[in-house]
C-alpha positions, -999 to 999 in steps of 0.1 A, spaced: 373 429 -213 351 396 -214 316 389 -196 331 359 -178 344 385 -147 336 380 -117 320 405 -95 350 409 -69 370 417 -99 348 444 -117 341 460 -78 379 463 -77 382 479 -114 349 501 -104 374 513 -81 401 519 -104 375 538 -126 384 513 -152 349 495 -160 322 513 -183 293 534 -169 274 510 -180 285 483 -158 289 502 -129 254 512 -125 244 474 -127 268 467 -99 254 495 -75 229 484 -50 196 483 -57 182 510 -31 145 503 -18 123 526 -27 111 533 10 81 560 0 64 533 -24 73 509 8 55 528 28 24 534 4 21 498 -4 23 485 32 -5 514 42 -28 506 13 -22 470 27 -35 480 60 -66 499 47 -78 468 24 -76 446 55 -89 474 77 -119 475 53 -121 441 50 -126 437 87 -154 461 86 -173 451 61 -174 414 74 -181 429 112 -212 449 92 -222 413 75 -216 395 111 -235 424 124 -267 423 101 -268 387 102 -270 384 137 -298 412 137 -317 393 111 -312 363 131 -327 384 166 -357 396 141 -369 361 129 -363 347 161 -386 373 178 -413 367 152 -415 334 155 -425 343 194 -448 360 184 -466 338 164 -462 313 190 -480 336 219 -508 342 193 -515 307 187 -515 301 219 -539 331 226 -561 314 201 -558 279 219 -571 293 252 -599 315 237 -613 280 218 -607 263 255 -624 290 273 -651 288 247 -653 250 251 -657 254 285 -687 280 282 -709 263 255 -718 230 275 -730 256 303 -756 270 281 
C-alpha cells in the first residue's frame, strides 16, 4: 500500500476494513467541539459586553467632568461680575460724598 492514494480510494477500502486504524481515524471527520464553541463565543460576548461598559463609564465620567468645569467656570463668571457692579455702585457713591 503506497501514500500516493487517493481519498475516494482509501474511503472505499475503509469500507472494505482493509486500511490501517491508523488511517482511518485521519479520514474521519473532524467533529466541532460544540461545548468549547459555545464557551468561546460566550466569553466573546462578555469581553465585548465589558468593553461596552467600561467605555459607556469613561463616556459617562467624561461628560460629568465636562458639566463640572463648565458650571465652575459660571460661577466665576457671576462673581466677577458681582465684583464689577459693587466697584460700579461704589463709583457711583464716592463722587456724592
Amino acid at each position: 500500500m503506497s501514500l500516493g492514494i487517493c481519498t475516494y480510494d482509501r474511503l472505499a477500502r475503509k469500507r472494505a476494513g482493509v486500511l490501517p486504524i491508523a488511517l482511518t481515524g485521519a479520514l474521519e471527520k473532524k467533529k466541532p467541539n460544540k461545548i468549547r464553541d459555545k464557551k468561546r463565543t460566550q466569553m466573546i460576548r462578555r469581553k465585548k459586553k465589558k468593553k461596552k461598559k467600561k467605555k459607556k463609564k469613561k463616556k459617562k465620567k467624561k461628560k460629568k467632568k465636562k458639566k463640572k468645569k463648565k458650571k465652575k467656570e459660571e460661577e466665576e463668571e457671576e462673581e466677577e461680575e458681582e465684583e464689577e457692579e459693587k466697584e460700579r455702585e461704589n463709583e457711583k457713591e464716592g463722587p456724592d460724598l
